[in-house]
Structure formats: C-alpha cells, structure tokens
VODREN-803980 format. One record per residue (C-alpha): z, x, y; residue in one letter. Coordinates in steps of 0.05 Angstrom, whole numbers. Example, Ala and Ser with C-alpha at 12.3 -4.5 7.8 and 13.67 -1.06 7.14 Angstrom:
# residues 2
<r c3="156" c1="246" c2="-90" code="A"/>
<r c3="143" c1="273" c2="-21" code="S"/>
//
This chain:
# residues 190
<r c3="191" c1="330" c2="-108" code="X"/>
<r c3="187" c1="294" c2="-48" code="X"/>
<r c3="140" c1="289" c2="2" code="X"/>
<r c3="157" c1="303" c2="90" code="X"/>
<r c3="126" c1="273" c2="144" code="X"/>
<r c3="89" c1="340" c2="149" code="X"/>
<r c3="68" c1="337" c2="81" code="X"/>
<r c3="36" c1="266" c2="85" code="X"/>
<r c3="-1" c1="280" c2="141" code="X"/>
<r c3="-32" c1="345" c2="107" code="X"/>
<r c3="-55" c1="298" c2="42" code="X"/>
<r c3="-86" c1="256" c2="99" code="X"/>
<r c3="-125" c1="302" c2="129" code="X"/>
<r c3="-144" c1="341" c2="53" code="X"/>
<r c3="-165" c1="267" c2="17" code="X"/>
<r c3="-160" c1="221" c2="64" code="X"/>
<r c3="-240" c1="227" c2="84" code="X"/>
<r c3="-253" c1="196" c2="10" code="X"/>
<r c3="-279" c1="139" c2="-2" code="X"/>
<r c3="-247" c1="83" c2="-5" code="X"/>
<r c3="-271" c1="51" c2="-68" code="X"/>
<r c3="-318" c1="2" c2="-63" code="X"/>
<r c3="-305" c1="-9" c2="10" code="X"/>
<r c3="-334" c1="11" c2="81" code="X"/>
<r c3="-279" c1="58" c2="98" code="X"/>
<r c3="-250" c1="122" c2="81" code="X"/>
<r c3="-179" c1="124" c2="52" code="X"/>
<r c3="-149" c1="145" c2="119" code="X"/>
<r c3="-187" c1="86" c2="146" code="X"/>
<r c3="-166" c1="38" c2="99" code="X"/>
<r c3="-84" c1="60" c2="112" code="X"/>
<r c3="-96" c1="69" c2="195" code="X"/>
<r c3="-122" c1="-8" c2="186" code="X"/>
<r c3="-67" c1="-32" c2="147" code="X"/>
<r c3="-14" c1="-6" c2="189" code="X"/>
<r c3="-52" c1="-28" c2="251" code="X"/>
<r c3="-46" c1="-101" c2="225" code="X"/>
<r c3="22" c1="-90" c2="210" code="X"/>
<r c3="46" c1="-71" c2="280" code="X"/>
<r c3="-2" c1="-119" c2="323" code="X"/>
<r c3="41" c1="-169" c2="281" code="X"/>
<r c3="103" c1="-132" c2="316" code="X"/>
<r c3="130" c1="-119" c2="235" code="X"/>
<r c3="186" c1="-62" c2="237" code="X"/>
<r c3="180" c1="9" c2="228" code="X"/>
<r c3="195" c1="-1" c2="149" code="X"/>
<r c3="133" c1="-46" c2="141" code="X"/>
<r c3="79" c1="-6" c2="180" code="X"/>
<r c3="105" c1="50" c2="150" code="X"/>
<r c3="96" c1="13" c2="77" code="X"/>
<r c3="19" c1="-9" c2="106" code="X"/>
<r c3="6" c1="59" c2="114" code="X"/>
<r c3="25" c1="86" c2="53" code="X"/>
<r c3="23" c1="38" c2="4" code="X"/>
<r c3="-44" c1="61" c2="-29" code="X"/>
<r c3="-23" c1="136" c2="-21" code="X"/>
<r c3="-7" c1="142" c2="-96" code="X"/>
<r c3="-95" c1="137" c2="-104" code="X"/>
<r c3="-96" c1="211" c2="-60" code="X"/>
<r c3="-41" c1="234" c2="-111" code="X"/>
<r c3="-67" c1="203" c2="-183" code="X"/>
<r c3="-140" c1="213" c2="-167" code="X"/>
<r c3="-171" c1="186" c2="-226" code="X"/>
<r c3="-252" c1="201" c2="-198" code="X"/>
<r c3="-295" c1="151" c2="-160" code="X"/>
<r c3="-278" c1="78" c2="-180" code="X"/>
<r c3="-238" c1="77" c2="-239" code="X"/>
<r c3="-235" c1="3" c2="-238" code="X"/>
<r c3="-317" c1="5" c2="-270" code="X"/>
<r c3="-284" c1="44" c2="-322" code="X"/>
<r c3="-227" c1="0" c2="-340" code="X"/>
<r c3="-177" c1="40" c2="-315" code="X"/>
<r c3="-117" c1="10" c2="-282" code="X"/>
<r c3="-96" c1="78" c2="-241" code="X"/>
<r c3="-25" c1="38" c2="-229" code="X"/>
<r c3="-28" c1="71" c2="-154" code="X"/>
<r c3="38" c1="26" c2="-131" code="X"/>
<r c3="79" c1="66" c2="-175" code="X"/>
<r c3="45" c1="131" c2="-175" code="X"/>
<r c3="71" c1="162" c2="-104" code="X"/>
<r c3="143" c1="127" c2="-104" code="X"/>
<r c3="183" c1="192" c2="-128" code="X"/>
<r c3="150" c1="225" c2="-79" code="X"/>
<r c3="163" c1="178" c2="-24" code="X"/>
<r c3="241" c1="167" c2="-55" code="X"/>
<r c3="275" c1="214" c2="-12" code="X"/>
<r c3="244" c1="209" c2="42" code="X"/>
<r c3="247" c1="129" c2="50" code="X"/>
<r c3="296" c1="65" c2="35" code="X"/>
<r c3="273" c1="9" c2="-3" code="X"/>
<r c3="247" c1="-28" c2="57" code="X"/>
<r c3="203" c1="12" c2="53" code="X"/>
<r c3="185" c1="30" c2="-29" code="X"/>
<r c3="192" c1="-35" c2="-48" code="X"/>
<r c3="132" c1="-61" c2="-4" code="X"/>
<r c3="92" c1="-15" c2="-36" code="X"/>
<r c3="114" c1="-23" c2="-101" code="X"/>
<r c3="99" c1="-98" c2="-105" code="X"/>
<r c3="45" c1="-103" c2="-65" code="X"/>
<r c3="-6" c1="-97" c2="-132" code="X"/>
<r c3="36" c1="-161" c2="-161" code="X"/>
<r c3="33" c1="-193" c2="-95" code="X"/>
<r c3="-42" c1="-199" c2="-101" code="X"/>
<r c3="-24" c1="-235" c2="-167" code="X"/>
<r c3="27" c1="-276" c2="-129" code="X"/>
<r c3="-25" c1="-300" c2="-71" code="X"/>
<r c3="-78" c1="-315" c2="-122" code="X"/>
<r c3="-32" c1="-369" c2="-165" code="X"/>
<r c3="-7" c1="-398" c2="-88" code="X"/>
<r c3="-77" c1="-395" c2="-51" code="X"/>
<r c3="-120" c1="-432" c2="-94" code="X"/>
<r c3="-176" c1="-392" c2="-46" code="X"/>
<r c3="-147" c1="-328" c2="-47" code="X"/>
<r c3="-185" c1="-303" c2="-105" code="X"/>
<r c3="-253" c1="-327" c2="-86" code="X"/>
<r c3="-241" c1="-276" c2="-13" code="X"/>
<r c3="-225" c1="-208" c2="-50" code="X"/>
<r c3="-273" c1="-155" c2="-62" code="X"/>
<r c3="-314" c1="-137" c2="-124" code="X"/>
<r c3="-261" c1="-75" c2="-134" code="X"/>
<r c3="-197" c1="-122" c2="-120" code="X"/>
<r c3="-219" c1="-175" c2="-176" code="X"/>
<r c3="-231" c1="-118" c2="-228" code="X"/>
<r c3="-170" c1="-78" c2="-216" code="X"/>
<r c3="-136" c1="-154" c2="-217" code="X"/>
<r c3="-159" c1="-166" c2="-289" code="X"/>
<r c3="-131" c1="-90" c2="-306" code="X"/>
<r c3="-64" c1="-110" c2="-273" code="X"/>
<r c3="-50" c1="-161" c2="-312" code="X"/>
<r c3="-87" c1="-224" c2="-278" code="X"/>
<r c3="-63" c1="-287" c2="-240" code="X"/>
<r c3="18" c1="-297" c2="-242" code="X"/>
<r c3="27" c1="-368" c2="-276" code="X"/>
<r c3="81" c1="-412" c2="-237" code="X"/>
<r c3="144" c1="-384" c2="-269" code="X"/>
<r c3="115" c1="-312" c2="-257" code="X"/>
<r c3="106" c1="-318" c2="-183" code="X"/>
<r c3="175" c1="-354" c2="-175" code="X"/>
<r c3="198" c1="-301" c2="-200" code="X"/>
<r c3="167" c1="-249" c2="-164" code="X"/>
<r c3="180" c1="-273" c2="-95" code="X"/>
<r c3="249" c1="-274" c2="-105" code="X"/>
<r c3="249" c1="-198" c2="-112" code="X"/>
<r c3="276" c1="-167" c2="-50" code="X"/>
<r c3="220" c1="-141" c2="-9" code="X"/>
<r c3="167" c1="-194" c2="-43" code="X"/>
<r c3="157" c1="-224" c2="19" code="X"/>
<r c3="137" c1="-158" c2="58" code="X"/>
<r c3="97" c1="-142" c2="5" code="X"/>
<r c3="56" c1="-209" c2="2" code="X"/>
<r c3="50" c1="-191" c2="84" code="X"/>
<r c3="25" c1="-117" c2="67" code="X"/>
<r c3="-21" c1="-148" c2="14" code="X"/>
<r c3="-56" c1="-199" c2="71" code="X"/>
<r c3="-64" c1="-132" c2="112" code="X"/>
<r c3="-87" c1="-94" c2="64" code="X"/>
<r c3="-148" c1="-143" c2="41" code="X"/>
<r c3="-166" c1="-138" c2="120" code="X"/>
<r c3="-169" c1="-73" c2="126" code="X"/>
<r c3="-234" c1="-63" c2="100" code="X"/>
<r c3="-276" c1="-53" c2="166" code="X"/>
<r c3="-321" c1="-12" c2="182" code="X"/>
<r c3="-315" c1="21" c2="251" code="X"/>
<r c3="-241" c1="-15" c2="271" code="X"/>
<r c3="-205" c1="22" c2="319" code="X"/>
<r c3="-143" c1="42" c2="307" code="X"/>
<r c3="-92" c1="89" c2="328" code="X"/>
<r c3="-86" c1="158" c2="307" code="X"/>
<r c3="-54" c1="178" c2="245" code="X"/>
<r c3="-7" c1="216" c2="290" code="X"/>
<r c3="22" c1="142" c2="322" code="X"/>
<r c3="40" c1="110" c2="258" code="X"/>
<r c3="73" c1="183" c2="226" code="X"/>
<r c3="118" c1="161" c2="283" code="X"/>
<r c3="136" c1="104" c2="262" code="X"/>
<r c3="152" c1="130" c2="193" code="X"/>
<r c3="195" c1="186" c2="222" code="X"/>
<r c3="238" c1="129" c2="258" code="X"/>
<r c3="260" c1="99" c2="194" code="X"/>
<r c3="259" c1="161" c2="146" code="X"/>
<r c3="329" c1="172" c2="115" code="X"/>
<r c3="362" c1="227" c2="165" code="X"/>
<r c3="362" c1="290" c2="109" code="X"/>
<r c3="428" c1="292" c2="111" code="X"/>
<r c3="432" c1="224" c2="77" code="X"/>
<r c3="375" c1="237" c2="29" code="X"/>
<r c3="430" c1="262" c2="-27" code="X"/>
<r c3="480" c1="206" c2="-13" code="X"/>
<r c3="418" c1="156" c2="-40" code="X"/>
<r c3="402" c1="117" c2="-100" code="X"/>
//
C-alpha cells in the first residue's frame, strides 16, 4: 500500500511527538531539521523531500524505545520504501535507502567522522554492519543516489537540536507534492 501526502502528514502528527531515540528532539523534530538543512543548502525538491522522510520507516516498524540497547538493527531505510514507492522516483527512495550505508561510507573517508556521532548512531553502526573497508565504500558511492545520500546523512547527524526553528511540516509536504509522481504515472513505474 502506499502512502499520500495526506497520509504522511497524519503519521506525523499520530508518532511524530516520539522520541527521537537517544536525542533532544521528537521524531517530527528530527525530520523538520533534516529537511531544513537540506533546503538552506538550496538541494531540490527530491532531496528535502528524502531529509524529511528518510527515518519515516522508525514511525512505521516501531520496535519500542531504543532498540539499538537491545541489539536490534530495526533496518528503518528499508522499512517505509513500499510505502513511499508509488508515490516517489528514485531521487527520492534511493536517498533514503542508502543513507544507513552512507554513515558506513563517511566513517571509512572521515577518519573523524566516527568520533562526532551519537551514542545511538555508533550502536546501531555496529548492528549495520560496521565501517565500509576501501573496496566497500568505492563501491557504494558509485550507486546512483550515493552522493545525495552521503548529503542527507551530514544533515541528518545535525539535526539533533534542541529548540531549532524550522518550518512547519506543512512547507516541506510542499515540497514533496512538487516532485511526487503525477497519479496518473504511478502505474507506468518500476
């Protein structure tokens, strides 16, 4: 089944007051913040619409408070892409889809990328599957949308603030309903 622009912004406003594990924010927060990096870096509708959704697969797979302390990988990135399918391209999935192994990625490129995530975002690394070796990363950033998702990933590790501003969720659902396939098109797809 997928998901409308009218249905996202109902699982906003039903889970998107949680807690944003391990972090200062809410959910909502956490998204809002990432797509509000996104666009003051004047990135296209596709990638603040990817910021802003990329961790909606925790409000759909809710696997309780923290799963990382309880060794569970909740694989998030994956979990709300058939319901995002056809209602987006792959500008726009794939982003969110890699931005778990882009975290990988940055830590094997950064050598002090790792030491700057948060408690949560070095367990749920070691449950992912760790730092990329060399060949692992080349490979990786030669996957369309790698690059977006390394920017969404850089976003998404500053989005963590307490008390940012932002715009309204309403502003960025916008955005997404500029590049949403036209429903016409959504059987013609992939």
């Amino acid at each position: 089944m997928s998901l409308s622009i009218s249905d996202i912004c109902i699982l906003f406003a039903r889970k998107g007051g949680r807690a944003y594990d391990g972090e200062p924010v809410t959910q909502l927060e956490h998204a809002l913040q990432t797509a509000h990096f996104a666009e003051q870096s004047e990135s296209s509708d596709a990638l603040v619409t990817a910021c802003l959704l990329h961790d909606l697969g925790h409000l759909l797979n809710r696997q309780g408070e923290t799963p990382t302390l309880r060794g569970i990988d909740d694989t998030h990135q994956y979990f709300a892409l058939p319901f995002l399918r056809g209602l987006f391209t792959d500008a726009v999935l794939d982003a969110i889809k890699l931005h778990v192994d882009a975290k990988r990625y940055l830590c094997q490129v950064d050598t002090g990328y790792y030491d700057r995530l948060s408690d949560d975002s070095k367990r749920s690394l070691a449950l992912q599957g760790g730092v990329f070796d060399g060949a692992a990363a080349a490979a990786f950033i030669a996957q369309p949308g790698a690059h977006d998702a390394v920017r969404l990933r850089q976003w998404d590790d500053l989005a963590k603030q307490a008390g940012l501003a932002t715009p309204p969720l309403h502003h960025f659902l916008m955005r997404a309903a500029a590049c949403a396939i036209a429903p016409g098109d959504r059987t013609a797809r992939p």
